[in-house]
RODO-2510 file (C-alpha; in nm, 4 decimals, decimal comma):
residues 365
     n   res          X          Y          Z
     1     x     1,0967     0,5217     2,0940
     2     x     1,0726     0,1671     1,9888
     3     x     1,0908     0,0721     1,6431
     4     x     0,7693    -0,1300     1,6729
     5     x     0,6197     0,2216     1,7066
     6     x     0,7585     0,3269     1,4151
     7     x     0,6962    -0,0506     1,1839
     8     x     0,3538    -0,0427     1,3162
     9     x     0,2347     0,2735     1,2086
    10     x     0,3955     0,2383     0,8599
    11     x     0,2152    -0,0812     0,8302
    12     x    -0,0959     0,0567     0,9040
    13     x    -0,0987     0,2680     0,6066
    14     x     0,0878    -0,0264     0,3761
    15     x    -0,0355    -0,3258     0,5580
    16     x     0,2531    -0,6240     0,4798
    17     x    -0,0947    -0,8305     0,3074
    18     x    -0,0799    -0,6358     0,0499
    19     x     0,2801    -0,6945    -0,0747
    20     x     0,3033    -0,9758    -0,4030
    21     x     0,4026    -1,3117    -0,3135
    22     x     0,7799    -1,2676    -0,4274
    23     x     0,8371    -0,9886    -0,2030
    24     x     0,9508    -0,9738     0,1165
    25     x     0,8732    -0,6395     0,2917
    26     x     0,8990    -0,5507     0,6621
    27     x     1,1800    -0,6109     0,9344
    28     x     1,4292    -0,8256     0,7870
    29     x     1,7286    -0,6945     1,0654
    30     x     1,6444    -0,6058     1,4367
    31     x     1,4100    -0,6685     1,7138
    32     x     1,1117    -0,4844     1,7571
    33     x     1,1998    -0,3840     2,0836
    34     x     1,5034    -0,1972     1,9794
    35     x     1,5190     0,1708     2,0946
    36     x     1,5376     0,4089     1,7596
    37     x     1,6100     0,7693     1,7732
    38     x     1,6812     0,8058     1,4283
    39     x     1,6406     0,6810     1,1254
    40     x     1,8186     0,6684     0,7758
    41     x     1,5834     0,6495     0,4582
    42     x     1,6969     0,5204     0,1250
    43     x     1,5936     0,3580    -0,2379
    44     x     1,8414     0,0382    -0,1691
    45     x     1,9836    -0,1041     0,1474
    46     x     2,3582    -0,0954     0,0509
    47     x     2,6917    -0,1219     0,2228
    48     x     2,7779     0,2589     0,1686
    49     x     2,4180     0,3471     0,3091
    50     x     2,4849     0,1068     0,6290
    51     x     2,8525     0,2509     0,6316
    52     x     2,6570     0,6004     0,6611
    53     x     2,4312     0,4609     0,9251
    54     x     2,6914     0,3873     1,1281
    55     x     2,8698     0,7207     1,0500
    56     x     2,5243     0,9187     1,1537
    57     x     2,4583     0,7145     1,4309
    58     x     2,1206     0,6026     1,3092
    59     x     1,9684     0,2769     1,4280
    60     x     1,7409     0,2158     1,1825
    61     x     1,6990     0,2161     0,7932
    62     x     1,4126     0,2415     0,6136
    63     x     1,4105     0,1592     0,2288
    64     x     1,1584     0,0651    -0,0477
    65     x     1,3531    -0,2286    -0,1916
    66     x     1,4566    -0,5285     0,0625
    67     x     1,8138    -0,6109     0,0497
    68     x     1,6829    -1,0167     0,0778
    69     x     1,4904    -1,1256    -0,1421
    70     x     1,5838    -1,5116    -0,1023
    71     x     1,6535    -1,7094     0,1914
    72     x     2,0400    -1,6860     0,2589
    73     x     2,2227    -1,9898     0,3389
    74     x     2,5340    -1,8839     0,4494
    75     x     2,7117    -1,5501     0,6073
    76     x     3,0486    -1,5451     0,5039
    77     x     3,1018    -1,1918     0,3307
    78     x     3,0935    -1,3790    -0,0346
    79     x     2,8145    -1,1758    -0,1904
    80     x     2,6787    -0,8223    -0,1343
    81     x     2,3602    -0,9077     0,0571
    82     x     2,5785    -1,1275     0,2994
    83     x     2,8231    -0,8201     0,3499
    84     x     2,4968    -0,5748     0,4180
    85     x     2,2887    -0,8087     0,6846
    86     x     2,6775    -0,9102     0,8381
    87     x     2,7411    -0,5385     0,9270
    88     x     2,4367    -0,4185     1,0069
    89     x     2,3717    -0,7016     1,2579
    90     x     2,7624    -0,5973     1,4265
    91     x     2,6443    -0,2671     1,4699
    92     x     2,2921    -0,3230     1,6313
    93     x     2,1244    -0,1175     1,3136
    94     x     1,7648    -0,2432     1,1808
    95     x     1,7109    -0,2917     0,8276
    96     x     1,3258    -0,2170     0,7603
    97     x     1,1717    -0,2601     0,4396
    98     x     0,8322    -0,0958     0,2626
    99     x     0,8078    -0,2398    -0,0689
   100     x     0,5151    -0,3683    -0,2912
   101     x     0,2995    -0,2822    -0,0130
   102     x     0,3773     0,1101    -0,0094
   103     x     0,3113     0,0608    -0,4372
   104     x     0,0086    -0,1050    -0,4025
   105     x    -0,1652     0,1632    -0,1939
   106     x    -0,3685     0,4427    -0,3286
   107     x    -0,0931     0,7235    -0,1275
   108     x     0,2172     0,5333    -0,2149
   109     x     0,4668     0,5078    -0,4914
   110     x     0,2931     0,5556    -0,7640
   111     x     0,0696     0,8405    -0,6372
   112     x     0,4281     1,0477    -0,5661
   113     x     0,4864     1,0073    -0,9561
   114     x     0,1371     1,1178    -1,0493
   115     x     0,2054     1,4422    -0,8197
   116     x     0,5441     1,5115    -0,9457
   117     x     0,4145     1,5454    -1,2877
   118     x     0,0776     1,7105    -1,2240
   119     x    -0,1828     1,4316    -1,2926
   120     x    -0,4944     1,4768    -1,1832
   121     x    -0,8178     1,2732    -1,1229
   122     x    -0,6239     0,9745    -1,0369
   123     x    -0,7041     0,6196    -0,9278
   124     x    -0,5692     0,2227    -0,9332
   125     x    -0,4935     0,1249    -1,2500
   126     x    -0,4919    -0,2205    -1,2004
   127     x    -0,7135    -0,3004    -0,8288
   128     x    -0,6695    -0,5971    -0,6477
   129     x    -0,9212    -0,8659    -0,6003
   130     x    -1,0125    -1,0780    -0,3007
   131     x    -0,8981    -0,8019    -0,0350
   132     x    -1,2569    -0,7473     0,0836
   133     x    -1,5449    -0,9092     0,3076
   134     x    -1,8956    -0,8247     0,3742
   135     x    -2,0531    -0,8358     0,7266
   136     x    -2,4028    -0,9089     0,8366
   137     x    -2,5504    -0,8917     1,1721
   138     x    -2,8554    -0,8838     1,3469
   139     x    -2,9316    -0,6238     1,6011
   140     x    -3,2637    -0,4903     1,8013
   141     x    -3,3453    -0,1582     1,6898
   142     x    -3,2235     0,0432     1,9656
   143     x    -2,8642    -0,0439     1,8820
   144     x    -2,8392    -0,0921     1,5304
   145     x    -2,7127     0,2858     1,4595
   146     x    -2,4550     0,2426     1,7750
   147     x    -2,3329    -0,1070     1,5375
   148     x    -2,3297     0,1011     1,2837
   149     x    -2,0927     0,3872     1,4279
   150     x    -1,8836     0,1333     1,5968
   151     x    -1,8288    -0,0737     1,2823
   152     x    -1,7681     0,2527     1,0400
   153     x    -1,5203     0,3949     1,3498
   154     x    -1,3226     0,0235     1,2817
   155     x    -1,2775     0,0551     0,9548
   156     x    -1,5513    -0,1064     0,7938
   157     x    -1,8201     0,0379     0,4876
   158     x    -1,5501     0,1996     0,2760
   159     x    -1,6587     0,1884    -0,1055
   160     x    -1,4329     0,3797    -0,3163
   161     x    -1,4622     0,7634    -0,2424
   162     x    -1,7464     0,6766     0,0051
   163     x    -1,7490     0,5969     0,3785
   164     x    -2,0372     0,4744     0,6304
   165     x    -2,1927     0,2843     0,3805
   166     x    -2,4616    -0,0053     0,4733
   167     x    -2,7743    -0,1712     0,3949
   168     x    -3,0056    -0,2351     0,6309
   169     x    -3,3529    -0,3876     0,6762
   170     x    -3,6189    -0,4643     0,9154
   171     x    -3,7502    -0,8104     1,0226
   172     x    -3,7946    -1,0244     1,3317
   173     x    -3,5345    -1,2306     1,4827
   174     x    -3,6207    -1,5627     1,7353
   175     x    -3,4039    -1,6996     2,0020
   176     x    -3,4244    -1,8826     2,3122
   177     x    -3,2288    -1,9171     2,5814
   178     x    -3,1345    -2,2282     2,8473
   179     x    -3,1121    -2,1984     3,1739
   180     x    -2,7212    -2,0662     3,1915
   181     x    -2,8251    -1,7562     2,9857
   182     x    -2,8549    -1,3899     3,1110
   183     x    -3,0384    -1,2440     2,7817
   184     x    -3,0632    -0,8701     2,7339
   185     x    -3,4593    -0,9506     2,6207
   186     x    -3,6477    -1,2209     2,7224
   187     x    -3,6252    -1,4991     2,9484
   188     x    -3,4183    -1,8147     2,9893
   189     x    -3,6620    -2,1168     2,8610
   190     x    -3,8650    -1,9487     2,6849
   191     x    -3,8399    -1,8315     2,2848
   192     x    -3,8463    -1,4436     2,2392
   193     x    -3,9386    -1,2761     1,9156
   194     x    -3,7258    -0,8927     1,8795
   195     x    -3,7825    -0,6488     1,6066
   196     x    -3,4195    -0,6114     1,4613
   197     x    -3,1916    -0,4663     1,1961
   198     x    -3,0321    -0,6431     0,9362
   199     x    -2,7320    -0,4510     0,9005
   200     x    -2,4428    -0,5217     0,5747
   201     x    -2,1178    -0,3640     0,5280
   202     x    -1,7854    -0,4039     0,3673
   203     x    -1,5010    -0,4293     0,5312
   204     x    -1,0766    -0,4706     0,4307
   205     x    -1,0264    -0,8348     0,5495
   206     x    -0,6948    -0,7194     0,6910
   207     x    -0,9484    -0,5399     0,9475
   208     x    -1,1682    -0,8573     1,0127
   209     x    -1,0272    -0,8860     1,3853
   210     x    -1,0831    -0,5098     1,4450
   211     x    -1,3834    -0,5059     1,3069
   212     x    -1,5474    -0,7879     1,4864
   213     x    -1,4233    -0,6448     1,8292
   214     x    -1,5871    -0,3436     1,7548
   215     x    -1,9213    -0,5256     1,6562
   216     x    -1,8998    -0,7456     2,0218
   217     x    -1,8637    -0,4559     2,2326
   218     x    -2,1547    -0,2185     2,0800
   219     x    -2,3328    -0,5367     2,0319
   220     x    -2,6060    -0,5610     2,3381
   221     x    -2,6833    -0,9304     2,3040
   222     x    -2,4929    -1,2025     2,5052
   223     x    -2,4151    -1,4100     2,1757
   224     x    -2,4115    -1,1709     1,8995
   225     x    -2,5213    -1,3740     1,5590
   226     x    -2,3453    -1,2699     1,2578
   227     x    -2,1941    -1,3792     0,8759
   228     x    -1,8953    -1,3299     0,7214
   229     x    -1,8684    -1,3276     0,3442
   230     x    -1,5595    -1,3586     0,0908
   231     x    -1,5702    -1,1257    -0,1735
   232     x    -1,4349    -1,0999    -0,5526
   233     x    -1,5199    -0,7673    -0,5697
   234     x    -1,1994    -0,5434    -0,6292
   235     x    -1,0635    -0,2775    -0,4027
   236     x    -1,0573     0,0161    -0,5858
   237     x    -0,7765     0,1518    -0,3065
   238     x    -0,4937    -0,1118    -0,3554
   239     x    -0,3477    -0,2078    -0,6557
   240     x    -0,0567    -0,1700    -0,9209
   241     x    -0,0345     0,1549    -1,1260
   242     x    -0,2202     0,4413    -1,1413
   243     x    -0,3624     0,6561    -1,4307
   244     x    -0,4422     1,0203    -1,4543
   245     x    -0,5113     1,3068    -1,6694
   246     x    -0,2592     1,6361    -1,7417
   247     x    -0,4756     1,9413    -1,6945
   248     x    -0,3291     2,0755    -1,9535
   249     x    -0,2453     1,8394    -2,2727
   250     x     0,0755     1,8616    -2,4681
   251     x     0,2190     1,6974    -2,7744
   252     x     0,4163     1,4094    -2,7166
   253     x     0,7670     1,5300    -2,7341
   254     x     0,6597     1,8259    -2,4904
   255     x     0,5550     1,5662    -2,2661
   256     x     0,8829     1,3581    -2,2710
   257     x     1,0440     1,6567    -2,2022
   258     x     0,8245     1,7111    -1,8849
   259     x     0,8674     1,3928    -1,8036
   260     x     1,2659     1,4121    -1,8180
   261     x     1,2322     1,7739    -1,6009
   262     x     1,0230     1,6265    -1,3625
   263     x     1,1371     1,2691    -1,3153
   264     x     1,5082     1,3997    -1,3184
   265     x     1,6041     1,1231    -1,5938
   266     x     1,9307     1,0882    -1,7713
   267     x     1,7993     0,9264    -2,0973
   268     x     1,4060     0,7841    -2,2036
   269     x     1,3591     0,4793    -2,3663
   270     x     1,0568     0,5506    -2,5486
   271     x     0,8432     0,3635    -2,8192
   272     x     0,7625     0,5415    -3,1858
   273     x     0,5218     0,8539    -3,1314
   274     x     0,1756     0,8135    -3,1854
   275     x     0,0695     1,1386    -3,3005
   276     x    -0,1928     1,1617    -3,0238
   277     x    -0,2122     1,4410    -2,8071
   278     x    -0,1426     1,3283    -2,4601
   279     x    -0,3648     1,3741    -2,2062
   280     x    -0,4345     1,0688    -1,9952
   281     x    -0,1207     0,9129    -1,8655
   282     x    -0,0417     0,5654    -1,6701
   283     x     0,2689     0,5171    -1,4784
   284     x     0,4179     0,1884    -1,2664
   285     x     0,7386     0,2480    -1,0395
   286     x     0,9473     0,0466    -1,1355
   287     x     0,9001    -0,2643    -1,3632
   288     x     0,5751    -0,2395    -1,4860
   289     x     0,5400    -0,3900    -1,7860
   290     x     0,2832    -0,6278    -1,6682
   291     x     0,0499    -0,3339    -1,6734
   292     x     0,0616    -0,2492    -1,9887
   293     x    -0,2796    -0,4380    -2,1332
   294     x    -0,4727    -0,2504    -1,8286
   295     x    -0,3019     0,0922    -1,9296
   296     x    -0,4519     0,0513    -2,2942
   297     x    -0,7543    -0,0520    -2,2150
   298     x    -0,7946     0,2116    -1,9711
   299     x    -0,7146     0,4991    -2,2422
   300     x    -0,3723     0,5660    -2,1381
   301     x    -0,1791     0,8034    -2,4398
   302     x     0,1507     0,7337    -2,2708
   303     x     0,2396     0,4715    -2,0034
   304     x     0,5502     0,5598    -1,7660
   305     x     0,7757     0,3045    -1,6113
   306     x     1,1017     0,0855    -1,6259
   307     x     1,2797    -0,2166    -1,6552
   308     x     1,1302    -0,2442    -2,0487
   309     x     1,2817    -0,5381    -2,2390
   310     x     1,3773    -0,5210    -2,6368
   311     x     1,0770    -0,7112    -2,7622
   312     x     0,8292    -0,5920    -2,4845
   313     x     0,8191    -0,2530    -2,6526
   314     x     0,6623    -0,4126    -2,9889
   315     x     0,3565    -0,4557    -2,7354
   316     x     0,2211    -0,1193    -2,7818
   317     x     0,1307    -0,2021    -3,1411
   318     x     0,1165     0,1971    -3,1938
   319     x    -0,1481     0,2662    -2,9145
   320     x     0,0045     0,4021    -2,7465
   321     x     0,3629     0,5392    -2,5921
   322     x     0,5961     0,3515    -2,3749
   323     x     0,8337     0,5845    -2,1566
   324     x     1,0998     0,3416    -2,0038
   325     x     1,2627     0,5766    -1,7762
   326     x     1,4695     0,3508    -1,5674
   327     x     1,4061     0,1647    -1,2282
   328     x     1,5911     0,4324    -1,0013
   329     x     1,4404     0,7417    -1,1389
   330     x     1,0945     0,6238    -1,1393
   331     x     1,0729     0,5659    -0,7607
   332     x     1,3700     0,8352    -0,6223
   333     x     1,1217     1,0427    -0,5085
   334     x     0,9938     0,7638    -0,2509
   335     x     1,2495     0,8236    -0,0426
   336     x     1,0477     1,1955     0,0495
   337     x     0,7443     1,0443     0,0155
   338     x     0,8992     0,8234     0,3531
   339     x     1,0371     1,1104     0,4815
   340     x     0,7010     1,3190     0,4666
   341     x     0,4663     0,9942     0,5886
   342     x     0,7526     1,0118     0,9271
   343     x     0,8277     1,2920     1,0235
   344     x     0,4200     1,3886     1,0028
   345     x     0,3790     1,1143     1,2580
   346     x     0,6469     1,1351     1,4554
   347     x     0,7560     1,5253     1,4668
   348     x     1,0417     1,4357     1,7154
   349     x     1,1492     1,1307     1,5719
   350     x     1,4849     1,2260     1,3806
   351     x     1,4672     1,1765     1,0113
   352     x     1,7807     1,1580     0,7527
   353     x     1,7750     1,0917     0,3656
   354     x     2,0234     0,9393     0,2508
   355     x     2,3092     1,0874     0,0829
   356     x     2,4114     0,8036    -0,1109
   357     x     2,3249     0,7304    -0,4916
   358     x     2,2337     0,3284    -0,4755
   359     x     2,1861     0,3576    -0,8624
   360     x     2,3861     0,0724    -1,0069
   361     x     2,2956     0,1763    -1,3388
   362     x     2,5247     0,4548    -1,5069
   363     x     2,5201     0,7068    -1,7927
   364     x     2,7636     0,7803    -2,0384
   365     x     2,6743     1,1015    -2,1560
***
């Protein structure tokens, strides 16, 4: 197939608009053209995991972190990142990239770490703002519930758990016509009154162009008349961090003991216990610290994630515990969350997980 097919579809569940403005997600090697039959998944785009590309014949790999961050000026082998793009490119393999966008949707990252430790009841710890619009239009009765169906069927009227939600209400709407109009009521030169529906509904701007096509074509009118508005209101499905709730609680060592079972970790950086019994639980793949006033407020007893520094873990003032259980370990398991989200698509697509450990950080045990 071609790896748009393959891009496309993984950015219509982690649309690239929802990545944070340092990041740099998507294709960063290759043409979208380029035929794929295979692909390698990893954590980190390295040299040893393009060396294994080459070795598996793969034409495409797909990790979480982007091997460019920053704009490179020069390609002469002198730094890592150089040495990675350089081989890749000589041996027509695509370097694809999911990154802040797969964390910052409700199914991504940080979901996968809710699910390997068995939290339940869990949602966005920290939801993004400005990601949604609300539509209005105008529409004669006969056609406002064929609007309706056309816009929920694009996307649109998505509130949290909810779907096909609108508000709608009756008036009349005026309109005339000159003499180059066909109108579906009325007649040219002459102003028509029409019993219509005011129909509103939300809608993920990233769907805007979707969602207006959808509105045109079940539309009857010639010019349909509608609003657009911007909205502060935040998206309850994108965002940093999630929070849940163990079905079971456990003291706190019990649960760093989970945690290290679960999350496969070497060592936990942790902050002094609390004493409380742990129950609800926030977690951030990898460095999350930002999120650490929105996992107390939210009631979090322990907050799980990586890339803690020294005087960062005076922050929990005793309210709760920090788990710091390193960058790799606390998004490993993305790589099968890839491999599940691809090979459900595309069940003849070949899939590989890498077999390489991209950790740069080591244990001395």
């Amino acid at each position: 197939m071609k790896l748009a097919q393959i891009t496309a579809y993984l950015e219509s569940l982690a649309p690239l608009a929802y990545q944070e403005d340092y990041d740099n997600a998507g294709l960063i090697v290759g043409h979208p053209d380029m035929d794929v039959s295979q692909a390698l998944i990893s954590l980190d785009c390295t040299e040893a995991v393009v060396d294994e590309a080459i070795a598996t014949r793969c034409q495409v790999i797909i990790s979480h972190h982007p091997i460019v961050f920053r704009g490179l000026k020069k390609f002469n082998g002198k730094t890592y990142v150089e040495r990675v793009v350089e081989k890749a490119i000589r041996h027509n393999i695509a370097i694809y990239a999911i990154h802040t966008n797969l964390d910052n949707i409700m199914t991504g990252v940080n979901q996968k770490i809710c699910d390997t430790l068995g939290l339940k009841n869990c949602r966005v710890l920290a939801p993004k703002h400005n990601l949604l619009k609300k539509l209005v239009t105008f529409v004669p009765q006969s056609h406002a519930e064929a609007v309706r169906v056309a816009l929920f069927a694009a996307g649109a009227g998505h509130i949290g758990n909810y779907s096909e939600t609108s508000f709608n209400s009756d008036g009349t709407g005026t309109f005339k016509g000159n003499e180059h109009t066909n109108p579906y009521v009325g007649e040219p030169g002459k102003r028509h009154s029409e019993s219509e529906v005011r129909v509103e509904t939300i809608y993920p701007a990233i769907l805007e162009s979707k969602v207006l096509m959808a509105l045109v074509l079940a539309h009857p009118y010639e010019e349909v008349a509608y609003d657009m508005y911007n909205l502060t209101n935040p998206n309850q499905q994108v965002g940093a961090g999630m929070i849940g709730e163990l079905e079971n609680g456990m003291s706190e060592e019990s649960f760093l003991y989970h945690i290290k079972e679960k999350m496969h970790c070497h060592v936990i950086r942790h902050t002094a216990h609390t004493g409380k019994h742990v129950k609800k639980v926030a977690v951030c793949g990898g460095a999350g610290g930002f999120l650490l006033k929105q996992a107390i407020a939210a009631g979090a007893d322990v907050f799980i994630t990586a890339d803690y520094k020294y005087h960062e873990f005076f922050d929990a003032d005793g309210k709760l515990m920090i788990a710091d259980i390193g960058h790799f370990e606390s998004e490993q398991f993305t790589q099968q969350l890839l491999y599940e989200i691809i090979t459900k698509k595309f069940s003849n697509f070949a899939v590989r997980l890498t077999e390489v450990n991209t950790n740069p950080v080591k244990y001395f045990i």
